[in-house]
N, C-alpha and C positions, 0 to 999 in steps of 0.2 A: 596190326593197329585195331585195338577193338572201336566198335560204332557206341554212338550218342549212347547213354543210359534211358532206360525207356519206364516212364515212371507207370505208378500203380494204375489201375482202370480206377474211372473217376465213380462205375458201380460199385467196386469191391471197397471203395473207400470210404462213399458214402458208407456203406454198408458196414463197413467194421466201428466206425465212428457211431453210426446208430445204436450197436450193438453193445459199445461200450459205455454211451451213456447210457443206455437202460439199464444198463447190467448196474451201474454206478448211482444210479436211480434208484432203482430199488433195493439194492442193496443199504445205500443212505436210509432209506425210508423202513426198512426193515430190522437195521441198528437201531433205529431212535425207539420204534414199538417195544423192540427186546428191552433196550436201557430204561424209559420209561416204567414197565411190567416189572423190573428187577428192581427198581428203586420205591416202586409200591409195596412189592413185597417186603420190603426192607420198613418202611416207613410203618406197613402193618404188622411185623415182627416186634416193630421197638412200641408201638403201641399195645401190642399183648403183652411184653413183660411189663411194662410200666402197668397196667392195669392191673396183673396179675400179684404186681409188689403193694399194689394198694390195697386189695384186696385181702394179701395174706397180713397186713398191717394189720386191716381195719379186724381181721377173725383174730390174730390172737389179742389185740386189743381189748374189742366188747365182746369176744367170746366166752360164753359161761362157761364153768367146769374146767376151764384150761387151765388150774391150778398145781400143774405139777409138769415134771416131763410129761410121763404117760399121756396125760389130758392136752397137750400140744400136742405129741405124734396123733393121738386121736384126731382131732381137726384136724392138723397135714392132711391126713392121709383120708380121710373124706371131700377135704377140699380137692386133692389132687384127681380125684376118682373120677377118669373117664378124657382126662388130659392128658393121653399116653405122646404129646411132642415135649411136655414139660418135666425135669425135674428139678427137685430145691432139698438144700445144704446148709442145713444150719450148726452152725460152730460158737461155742459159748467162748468168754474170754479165757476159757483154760485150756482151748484147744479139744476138747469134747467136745465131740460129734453129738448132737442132741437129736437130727435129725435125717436123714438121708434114703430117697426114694429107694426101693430096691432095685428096679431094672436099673439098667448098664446105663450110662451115659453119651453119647455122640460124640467123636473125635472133636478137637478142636475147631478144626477148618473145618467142620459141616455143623458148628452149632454159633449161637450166639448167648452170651452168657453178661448176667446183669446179676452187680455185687451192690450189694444197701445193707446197712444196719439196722436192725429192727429190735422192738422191746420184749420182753416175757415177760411173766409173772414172779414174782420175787423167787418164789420158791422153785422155778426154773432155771433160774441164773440171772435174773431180773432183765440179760441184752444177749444178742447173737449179731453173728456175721454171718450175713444169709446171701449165698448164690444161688440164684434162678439161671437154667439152662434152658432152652429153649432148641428143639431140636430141624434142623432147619432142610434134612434131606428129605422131606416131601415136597417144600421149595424149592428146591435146589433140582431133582427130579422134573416138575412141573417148566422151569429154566430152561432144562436142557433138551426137554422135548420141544418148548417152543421154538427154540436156538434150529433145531434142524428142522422144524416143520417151514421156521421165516425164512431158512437157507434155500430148501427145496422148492418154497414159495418164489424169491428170489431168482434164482436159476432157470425155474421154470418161466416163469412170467418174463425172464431177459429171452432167452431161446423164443420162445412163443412173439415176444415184437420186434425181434432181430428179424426171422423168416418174413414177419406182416412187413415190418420196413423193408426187407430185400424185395417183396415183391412190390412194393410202392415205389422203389428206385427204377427198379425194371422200368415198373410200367409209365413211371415218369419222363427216365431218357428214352422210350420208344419215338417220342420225336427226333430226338439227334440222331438216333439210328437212319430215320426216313433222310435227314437230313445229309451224314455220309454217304447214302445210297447216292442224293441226287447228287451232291458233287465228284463221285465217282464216274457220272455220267457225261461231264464238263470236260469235253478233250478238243484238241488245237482244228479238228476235222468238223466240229459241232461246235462255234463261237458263239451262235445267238442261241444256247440252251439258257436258263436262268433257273437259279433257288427258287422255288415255290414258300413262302412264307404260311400258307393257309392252313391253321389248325397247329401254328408252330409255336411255342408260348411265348409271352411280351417278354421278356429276356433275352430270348432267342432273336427278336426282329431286330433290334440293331446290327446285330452278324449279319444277319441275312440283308439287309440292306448295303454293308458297307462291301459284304460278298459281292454282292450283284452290280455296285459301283465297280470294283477292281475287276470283275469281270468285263464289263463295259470299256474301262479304259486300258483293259490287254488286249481286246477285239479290236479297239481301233489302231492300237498299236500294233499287233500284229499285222493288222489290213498296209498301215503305214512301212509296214517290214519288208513286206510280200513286193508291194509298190516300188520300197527304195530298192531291191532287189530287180526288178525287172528295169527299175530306172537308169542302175548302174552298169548293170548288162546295157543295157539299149547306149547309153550315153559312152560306153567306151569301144562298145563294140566298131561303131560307126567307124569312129578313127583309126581303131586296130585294121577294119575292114580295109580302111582306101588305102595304109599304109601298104598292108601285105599284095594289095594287087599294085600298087606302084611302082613296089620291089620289084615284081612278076616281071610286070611288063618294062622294066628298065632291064633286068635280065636276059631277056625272054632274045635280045642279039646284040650287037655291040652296039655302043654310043659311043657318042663322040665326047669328054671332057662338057662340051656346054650343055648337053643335054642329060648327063648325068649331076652338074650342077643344079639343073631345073628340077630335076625329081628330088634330086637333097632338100632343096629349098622348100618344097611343096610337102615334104614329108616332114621338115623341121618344122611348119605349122603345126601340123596335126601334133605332133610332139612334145609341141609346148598347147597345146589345147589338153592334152593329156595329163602333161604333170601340174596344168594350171587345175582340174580335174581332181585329180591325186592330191594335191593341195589343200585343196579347201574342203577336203576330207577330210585328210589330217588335222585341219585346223578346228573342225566341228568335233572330231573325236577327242581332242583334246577339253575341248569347251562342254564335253557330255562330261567330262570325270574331272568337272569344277574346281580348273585352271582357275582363278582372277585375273581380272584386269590390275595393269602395274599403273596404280592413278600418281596421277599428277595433281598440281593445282594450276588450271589453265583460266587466264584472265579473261580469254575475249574467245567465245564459241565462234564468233561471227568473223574471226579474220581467220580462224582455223578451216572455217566452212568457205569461207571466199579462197582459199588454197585449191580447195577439191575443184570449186568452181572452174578457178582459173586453168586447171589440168586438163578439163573436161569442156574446157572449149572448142578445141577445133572440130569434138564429136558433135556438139551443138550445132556450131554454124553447119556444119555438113548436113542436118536434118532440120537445117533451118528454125532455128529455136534459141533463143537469147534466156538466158539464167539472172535472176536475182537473192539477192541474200537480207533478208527483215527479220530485225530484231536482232539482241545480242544477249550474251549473259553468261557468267563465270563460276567455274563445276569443276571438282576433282573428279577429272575421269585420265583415261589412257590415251592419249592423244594418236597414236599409232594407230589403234583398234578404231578409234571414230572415224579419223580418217578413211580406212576403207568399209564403214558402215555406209557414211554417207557419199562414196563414190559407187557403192553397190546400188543406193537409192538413186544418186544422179542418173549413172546408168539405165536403171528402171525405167524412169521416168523420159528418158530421151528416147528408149525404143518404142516406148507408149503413148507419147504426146503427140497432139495435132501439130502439123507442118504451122511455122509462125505465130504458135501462141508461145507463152514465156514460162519457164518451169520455174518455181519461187520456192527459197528453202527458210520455215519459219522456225526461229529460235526464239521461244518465251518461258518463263518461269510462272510458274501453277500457283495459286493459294497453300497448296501442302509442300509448296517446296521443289517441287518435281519440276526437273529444265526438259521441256519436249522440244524436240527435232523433227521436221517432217517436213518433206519436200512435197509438194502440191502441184500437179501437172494436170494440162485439159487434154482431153481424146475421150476414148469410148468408155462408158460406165462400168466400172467392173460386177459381175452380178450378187448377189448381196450372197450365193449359196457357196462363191470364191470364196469371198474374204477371209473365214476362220481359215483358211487353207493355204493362203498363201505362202506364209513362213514356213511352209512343210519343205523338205528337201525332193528337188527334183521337179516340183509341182509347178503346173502351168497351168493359167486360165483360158491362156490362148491353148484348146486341142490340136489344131495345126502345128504346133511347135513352131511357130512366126520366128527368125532370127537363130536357130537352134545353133548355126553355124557358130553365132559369137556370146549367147548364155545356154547352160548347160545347165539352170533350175536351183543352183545354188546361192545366187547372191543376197536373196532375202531371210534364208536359214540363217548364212552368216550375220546380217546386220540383227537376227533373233538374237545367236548364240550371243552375239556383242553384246545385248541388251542383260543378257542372265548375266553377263561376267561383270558388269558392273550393277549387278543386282538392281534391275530397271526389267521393262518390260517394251513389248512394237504394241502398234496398232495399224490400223487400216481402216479408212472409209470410203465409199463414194458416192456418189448420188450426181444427178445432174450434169454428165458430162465432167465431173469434178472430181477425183481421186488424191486424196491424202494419204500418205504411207509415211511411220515413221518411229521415233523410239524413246521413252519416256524414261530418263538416270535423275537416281537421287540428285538432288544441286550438292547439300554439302555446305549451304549458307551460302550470302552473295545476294546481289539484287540485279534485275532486270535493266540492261539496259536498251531502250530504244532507238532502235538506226533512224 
């Protein structure tokens, strides 16, 4: 299977495109001098015979003594003296040659020839048909030397700014050069390297700026890698651990039927902390390779959220904490997926909260539309350098891992992933003993109603 096609160097192309318009350049401009030079020549050709015809008019016209042939070859043949590019042919109406230079004539295609009727004197024939030759190979010569001096000019002068442009390319991209050096240098062991932009050109800075972003947000992500990596190890291994010694020591001599009950029992915790684990992995790995949400159109948020509530009570009363539900209001979303968004936040909020204050879940619709959900609990301030981090997998603010036994650091990822699948977004606040946590879904039209 051959590899990608790997196209031209962006020098050599510069470079051959340089090379071409100059070459095309001058070339153009070297045509036009020749054709210009060729069409003077031409335009002074046709004004020497034309002159030349007036002239031989006006001689045998007011010329004395031209009273006979004789006395016309006479003037011809002074007039023509020293005019070795011209000769002239004159032919009376009876086909008699009356006149004609002696040297040889110029082929056709290297002369130009201009035919006129002209007068004589009676006793010449009184008229002639007279050609003027014009001989044109000292033009024609002069042409074609210039033809290869413009060529050679041409050529030369393309070669000569081809090499100047090739080295202005060079020394142009020697910044992209420096430029592959440094991210040459950028490997998974050196994440805080960064592009140097300095002395790099203003075309260049956008790359390099949006380089040094994607750099940015691979370091954090890899750091997030490394993290969910140790996370996962740490969070399965616990249970793997108590499992395999509980086997051990249930092995380790005979039991009785109840006491191998009790170690089942004790192990089917762990087992299902495992696959609840496994779970909601799968369900995030899913939600990374942008599953949707199956929306509905759900009337009343506020009796959906009083459901979770209602589920979520006995764990309240147990930590001494009463639940309210304010405000209402009606969203196509996925009613399944919400539902365990906001039992992931209930939950939150009941290992978090102060003994007998009331955890309150607010449902209102935005100016732009947007229906936020967020459940609001009092206890300890969360610190402002948590917050972007919360929704991270695995991540706790509590270091101690408070409760590890019954959350494993995923429940706020999931109420995340919830939020991207119905193309919404979380947030988080706290300040004052006050923590808001919660997740903003398109409404979808509907209006707000107030409990």
């Amino acid at each position: 299977m051959s590899g990608p096609a790997v196209a031209a160097s962006l020098r050599g192309r510069l470079s051959r495109w340089l090379a071409l318009q100059t070459m095309l350049g001058l070339g153009l401009v070297c045509a036009a001098v020749y054709v210009v030079i060729a069409a003077t020549l031409s335009e002074r050709q046709d004004e020497t015979l034309t002159q030349k015809q007036i002239a031989v008019e006006h001689l045998l016209t007011e010329g004395r003594g031209a009273h006979d042939v004789a006395g016309v070859r006479h003037l011809l043949k002074d007039f023509l003296a020293g005019h070795d590019e011209l000769s002239l042919r004159l032919v009376n109406g009876d086909g008699q040659v009356i006149f004609e230079t002696s040297k040889r004539q110029p082929p056709v295609a290297e002369s130009k020839r201009w035919f006129f009727d002209i007068r004589l004197p009676p006793s010449a024939g009184g008229s002639a048909h007279a050609v003027l030759v014009l001989d044109k190979r000292t033009d024609e010569a002069l042409l074609e030397r210039l033809a290869w001096t413009l060529a050679l000019a041409a050529l030369t002068g393309s070669l000569a700014v081809s090499f100047g442009g090739f080295l202005l390319v060079r020394l142009g991209l020697a910044p992209l050069h420096k430029l592959v050096e440094q991210t040459r240098q950028v490997t998974a062991t050196d994440l805080l390297r960064r592009l140097d932009g300095t002395g790099q050109a203003e075309e260049l800075q956008p790359l390099i700026h949006q380089f040094n972003e994607l750099l940015d947000r691979l370091s954090v992500a890899y750091k997030q890698m490394e993290a969910f990596n140790a996370d996962v190890a740490h969070e399965l291994n616990t249970p793997l651990a108590t499992l395999i010694s509980s086997c051990e020591l249930a092995l380790r001599k005979p039991r009785s039927a109840e006491e191998l009950r009790e170690a089942l029992g004790s192990n089917l915790e762990d087992l299902h902390r495992l696959a609840s684990i496994v779970g909601d992995m799968l369900f995030l790995s899913n939600a990374d390779r942008g599953v949707p949400a199956r929306r509905a159109w759900t009337p009343s948020l506020g009796a959906l959220a009083a459901e979770v509530v209602e589920f979520h009570e006995a764990a309240l009363l147990d930590a001494g904490l009463k639940a309210e539900v304010l405000g209402d209001a009606a969203a196509e979303i996925d009613a399944r997926l919400l539902r365990q968004a906001l039992s992931n936040l209930l939950g939150n909020a009941t290992r978090y909260a102060a003994t007998g204050s009331a955890v309150l879940v607010h449902i209102d619709r935005q100016v732009n539309g947007e229906v936020h959900i967020a459940v609001h609990n009092e206890g300890q301030t969360i610190d402002p350098a948590h917050l972007p981090r919360l929704f991270d997998r695995f991540y706790r603010a509590d270091t101690a891992r408070t409760h590890a036994d019954r959350n494993h650091g995923l429940g706020l990822a999931i109420v995340a992933a919830i939020a991207r699948m119905h193309g919404g977004q979380v947030f988080a606040a706290s300040a004052d003993g006050l923590t808001r946590i919660g997740l903003a879904l398109p409404g979808g039209g509907g209006s707000s109603i107030v409990a």
